[in-house]
VEXZA-591191 format. One record per residue: chain; residue number from 0; y negated, z negated, x of N, C-alpha, C in turn; residue in one letter. Coordinates in Angstrom, 1 decimal, padded with zeros to 4 digits. Each point is the difference from the previous one (the first is absolute). Example, Ala and Ser with C-alpha at 12.3 -4.5 7.8 and 13.67 -1.06 7.14 Angstrom:
2
 chaine num nnorth    nup  neast canorth   caup caeast cnorth    cup  ceast residu
      A   0  005.7 -007.8  013.2  -001.2  000.0 -000.9 -001.2  000.0  000.9      A
      A   1 -001.1  000.7 -000.4  -001.1  000.0  000.9 -001.1 -000.8 -000.8      S
// end
This chain:
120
 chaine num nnorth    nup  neast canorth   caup caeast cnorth    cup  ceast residu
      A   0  050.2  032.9  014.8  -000.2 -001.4 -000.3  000.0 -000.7  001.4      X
      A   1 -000.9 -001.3 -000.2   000.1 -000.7  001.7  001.1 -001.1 -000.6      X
      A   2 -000.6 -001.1  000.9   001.3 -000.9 -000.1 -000.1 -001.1 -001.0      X
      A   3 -001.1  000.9 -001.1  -000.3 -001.4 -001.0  001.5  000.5 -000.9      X
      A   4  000.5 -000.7 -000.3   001.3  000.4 -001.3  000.4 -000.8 -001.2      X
      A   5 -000.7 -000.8  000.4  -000.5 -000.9 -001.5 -001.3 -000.4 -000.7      X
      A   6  000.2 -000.2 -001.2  -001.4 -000.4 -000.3 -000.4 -001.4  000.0      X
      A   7 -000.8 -000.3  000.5  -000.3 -001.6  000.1 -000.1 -000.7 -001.0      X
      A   8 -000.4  000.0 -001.1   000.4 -001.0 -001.7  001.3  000.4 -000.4      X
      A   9  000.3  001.1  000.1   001.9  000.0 -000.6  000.8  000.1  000.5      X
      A  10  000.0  000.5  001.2   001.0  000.2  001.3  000.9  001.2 -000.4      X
      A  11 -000.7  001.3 -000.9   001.0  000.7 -000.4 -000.4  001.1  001.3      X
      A  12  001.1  000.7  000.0   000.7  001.1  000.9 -000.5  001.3 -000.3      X
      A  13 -001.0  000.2 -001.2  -000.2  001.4 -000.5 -001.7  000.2  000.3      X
      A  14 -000.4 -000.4  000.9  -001.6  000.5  000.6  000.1  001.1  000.4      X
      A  15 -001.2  000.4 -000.5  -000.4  001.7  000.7 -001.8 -000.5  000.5      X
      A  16 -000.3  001.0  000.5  -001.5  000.1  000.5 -000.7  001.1 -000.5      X
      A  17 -001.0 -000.5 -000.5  -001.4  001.0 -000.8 -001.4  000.2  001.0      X
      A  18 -000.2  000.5  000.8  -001.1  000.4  000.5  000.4 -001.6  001.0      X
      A  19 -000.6 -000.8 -000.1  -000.6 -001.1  001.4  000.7 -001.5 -000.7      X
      A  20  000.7  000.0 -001.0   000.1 -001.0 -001.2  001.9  001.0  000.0      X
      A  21  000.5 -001.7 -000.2   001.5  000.2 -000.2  000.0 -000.8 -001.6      X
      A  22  001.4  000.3 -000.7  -000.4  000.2 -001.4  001.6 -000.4 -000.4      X
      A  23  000.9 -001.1 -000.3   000.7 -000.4 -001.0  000.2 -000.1 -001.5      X
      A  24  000.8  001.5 -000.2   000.3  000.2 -001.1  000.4 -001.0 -001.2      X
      A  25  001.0 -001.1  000.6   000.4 -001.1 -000.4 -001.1 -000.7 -000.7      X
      A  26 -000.7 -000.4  000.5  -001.2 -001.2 -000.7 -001.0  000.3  000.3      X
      A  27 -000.5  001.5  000.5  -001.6  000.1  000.1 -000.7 -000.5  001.0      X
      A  28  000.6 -000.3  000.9  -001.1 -000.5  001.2  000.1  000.5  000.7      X
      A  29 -001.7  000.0  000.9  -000.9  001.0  000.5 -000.5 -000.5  001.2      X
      A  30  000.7  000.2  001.4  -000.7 -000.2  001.2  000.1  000.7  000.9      X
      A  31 -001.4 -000.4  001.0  -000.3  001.1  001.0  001.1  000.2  001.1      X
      A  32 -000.3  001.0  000.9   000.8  000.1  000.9  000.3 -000.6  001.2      X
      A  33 -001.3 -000.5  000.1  -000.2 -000.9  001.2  000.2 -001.4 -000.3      X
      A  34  000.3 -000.5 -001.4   000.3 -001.3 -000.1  001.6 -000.2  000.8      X
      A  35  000.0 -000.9  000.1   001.5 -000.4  000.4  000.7 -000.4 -001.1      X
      A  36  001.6  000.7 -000.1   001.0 -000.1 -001.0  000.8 -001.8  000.2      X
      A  37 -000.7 -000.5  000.9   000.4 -001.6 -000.2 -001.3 -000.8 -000.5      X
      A  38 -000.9  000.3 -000.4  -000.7 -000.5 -001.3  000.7  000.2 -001.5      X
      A  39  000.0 -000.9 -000.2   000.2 -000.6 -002.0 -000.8 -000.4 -000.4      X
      A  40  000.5  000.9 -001.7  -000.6 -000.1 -001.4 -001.6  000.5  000.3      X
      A  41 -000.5 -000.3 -001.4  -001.1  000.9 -000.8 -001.4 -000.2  001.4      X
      A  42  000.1 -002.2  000.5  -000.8 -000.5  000.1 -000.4  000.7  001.8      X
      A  43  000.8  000.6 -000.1  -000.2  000.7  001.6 -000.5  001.7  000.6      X
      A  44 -000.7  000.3 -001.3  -001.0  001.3 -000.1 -000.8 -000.3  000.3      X
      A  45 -001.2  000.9  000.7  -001.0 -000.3  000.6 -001.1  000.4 -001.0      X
      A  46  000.0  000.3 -001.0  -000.8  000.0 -001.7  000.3 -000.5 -000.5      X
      A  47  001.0 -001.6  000.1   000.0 -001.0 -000.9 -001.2 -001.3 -000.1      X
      A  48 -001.0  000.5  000.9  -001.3 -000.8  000.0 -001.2  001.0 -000.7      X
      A  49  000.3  001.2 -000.2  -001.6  000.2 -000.5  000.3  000.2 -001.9      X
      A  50 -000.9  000.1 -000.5   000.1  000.1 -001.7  000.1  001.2 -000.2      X
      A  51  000.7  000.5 -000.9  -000.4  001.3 -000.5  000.1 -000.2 -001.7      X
      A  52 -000.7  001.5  000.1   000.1  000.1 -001.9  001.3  000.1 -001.2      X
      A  53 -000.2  000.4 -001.1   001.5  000.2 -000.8  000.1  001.3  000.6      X
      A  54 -000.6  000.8  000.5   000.7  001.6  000.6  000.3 -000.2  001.8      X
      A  55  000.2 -001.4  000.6   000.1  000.2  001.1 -000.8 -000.1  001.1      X
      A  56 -001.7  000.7 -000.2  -000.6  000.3  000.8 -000.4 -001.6  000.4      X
      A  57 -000.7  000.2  001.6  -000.1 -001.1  000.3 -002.1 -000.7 -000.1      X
      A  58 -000.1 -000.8 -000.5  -000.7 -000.6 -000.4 -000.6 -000.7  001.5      X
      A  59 -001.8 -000.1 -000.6  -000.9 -000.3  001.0 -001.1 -000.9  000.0      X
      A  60 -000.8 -001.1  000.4  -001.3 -000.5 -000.9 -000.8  000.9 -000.2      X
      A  61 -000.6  000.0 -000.8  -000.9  000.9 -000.6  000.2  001.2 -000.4      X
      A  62  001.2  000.4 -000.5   000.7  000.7 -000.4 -000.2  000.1 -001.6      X
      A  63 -000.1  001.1 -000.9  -000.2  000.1 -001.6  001.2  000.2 -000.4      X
      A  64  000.5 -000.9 -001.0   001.3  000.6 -000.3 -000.2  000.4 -001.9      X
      A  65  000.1  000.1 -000.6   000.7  000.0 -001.7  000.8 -000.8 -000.4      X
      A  66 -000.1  000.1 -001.0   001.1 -001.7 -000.9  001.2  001.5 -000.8      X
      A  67  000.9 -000.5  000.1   001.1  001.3 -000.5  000.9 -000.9 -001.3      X
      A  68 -000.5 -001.1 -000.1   000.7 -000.7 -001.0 -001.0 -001.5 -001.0      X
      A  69 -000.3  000.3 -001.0  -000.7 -001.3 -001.0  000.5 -001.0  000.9      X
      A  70 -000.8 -000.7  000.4  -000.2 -001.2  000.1 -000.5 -001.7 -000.5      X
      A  71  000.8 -000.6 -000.6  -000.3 -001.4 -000.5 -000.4 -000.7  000.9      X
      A  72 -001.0 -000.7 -000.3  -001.1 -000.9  000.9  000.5 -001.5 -000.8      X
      A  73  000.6 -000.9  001.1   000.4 -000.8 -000.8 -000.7 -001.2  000.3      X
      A  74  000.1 -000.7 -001.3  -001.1 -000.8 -000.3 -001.0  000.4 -001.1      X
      A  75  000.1  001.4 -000.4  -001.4  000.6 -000.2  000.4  000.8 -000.7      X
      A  76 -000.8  000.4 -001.2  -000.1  001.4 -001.2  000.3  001.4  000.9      X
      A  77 -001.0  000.2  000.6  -000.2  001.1  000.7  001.0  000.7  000.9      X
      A  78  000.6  001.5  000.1   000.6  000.3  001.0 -000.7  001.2  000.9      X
      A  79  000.8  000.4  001.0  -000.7  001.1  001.0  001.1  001.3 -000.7      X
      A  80 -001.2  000.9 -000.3   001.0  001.4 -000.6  000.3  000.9  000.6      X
      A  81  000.8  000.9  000.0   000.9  000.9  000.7 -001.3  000.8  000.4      X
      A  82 -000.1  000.3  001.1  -001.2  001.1  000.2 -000.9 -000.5  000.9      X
      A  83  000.0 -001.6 -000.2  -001.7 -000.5  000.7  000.6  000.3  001.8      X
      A  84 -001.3  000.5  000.0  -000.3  000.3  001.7 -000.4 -001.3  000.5      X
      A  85  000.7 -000.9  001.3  -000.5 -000.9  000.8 -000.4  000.3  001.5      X
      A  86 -001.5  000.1 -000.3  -000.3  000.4  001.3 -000.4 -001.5  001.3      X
      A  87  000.1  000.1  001.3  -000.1 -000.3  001.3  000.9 -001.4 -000.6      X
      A  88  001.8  000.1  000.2   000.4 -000.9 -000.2  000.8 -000.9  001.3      X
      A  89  000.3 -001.5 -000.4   000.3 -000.9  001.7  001.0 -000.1 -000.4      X
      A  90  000.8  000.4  001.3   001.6 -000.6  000.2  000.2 -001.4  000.4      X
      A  91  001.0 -000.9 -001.2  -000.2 -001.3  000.9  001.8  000.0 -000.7      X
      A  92  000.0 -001.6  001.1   001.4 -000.5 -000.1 -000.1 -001.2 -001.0      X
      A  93  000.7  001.3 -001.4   000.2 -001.1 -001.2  001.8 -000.6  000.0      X
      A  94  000.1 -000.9 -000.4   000.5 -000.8  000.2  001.3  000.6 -001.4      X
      A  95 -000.7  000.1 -000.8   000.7  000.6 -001.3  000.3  001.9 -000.3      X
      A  96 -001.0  000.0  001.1   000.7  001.2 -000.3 -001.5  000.9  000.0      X
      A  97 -000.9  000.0 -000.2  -001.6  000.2 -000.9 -000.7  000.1  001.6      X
      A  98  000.6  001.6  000.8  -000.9 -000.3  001.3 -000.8  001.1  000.0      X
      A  99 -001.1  000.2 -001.4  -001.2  000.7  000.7 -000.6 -000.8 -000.8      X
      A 100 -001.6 -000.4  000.7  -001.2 -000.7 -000.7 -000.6  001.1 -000.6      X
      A 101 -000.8 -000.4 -001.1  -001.1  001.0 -000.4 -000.7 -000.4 -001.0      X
      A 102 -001.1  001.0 -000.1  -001.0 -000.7 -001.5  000.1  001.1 -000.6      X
      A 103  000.1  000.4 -001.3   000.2  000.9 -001.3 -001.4 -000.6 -000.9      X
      A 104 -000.7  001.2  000.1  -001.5  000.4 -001.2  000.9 -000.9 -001.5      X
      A 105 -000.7 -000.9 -000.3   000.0 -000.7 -001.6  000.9 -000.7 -000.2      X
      A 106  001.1 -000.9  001.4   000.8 -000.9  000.4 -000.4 -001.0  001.5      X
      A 107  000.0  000.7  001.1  -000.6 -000.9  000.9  001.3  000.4  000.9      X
      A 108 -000.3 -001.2  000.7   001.1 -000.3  000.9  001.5 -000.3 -000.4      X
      A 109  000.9  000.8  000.9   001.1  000.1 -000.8  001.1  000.3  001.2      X
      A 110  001.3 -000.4 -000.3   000.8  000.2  001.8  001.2  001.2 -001.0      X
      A 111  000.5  000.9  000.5   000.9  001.1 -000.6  001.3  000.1  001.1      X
      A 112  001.0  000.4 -001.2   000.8  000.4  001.1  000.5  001.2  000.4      X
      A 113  000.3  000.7  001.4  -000.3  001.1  000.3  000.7  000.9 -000.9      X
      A 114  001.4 -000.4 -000.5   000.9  001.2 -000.8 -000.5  000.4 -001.4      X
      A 115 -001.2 -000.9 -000.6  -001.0  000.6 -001.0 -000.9  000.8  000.1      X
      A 116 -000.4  000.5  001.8  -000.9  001.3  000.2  000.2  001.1  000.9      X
      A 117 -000.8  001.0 -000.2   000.4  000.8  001.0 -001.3  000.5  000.8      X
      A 118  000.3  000.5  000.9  -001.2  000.4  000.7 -000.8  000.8 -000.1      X
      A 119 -001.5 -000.3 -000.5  -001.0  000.7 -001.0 -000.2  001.8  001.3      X
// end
């Protein structure tokens, strides 16, 4: 071990190192080796800016993902079903939560949020 000996969100004493990524049994958090152990909490990973899917993977514009969960369209009769493929979709900064743009065949334009897809 080097001289990291705590984890930076819980300050517990039981870190070990997995390949290039150190790893807090306590509460699950996951940083690299070259970060500094005087950075705090979640907001100081350097993948807390890009999107990723409900499996993790990291998300792209124009990227296809799948809808992995019914969807209520609200306002509206109509939902998006488990299965629909959304192809060349935009990453934007939703405000609520709803940060990929896209248009869905026999709906239209529609903003999703990323933990309802995964990467087609």
């Amino acid at each position: 071990m080097s001289n990291n000996t705590q984890c930076p969100k819980c300050k517990g004493e039981n870190i070990y190192e997995d390949g290039n990524l150190w790893i807090c049994p306590e509460c699950g958090h996951e940083w690299s080796s070259s970060q500094k152990a005087s950075q705090e909490g979640p907001e100081s990973t350097s993948d807390d800016s890009s999107i990723k899917d409900a499996h993790g993977n990291v998300l792209t514009s124009g990227d296809s993902v799948t809808v992995i969960k019914e969807l209520k369209i609200k306002g509206s009769t109509s939902v998006v079903k488990v299965g629909t493929k959304v192809k060349n979709i935009r990453l934007v900064d939703g405000h609520d939560g709803h940060n990929i743009a896209c248009k869905i065949d026999g709906i239209g334009a529609i903003n999703l949020k990323s933990e309802f897809v995964k990467k087609a």
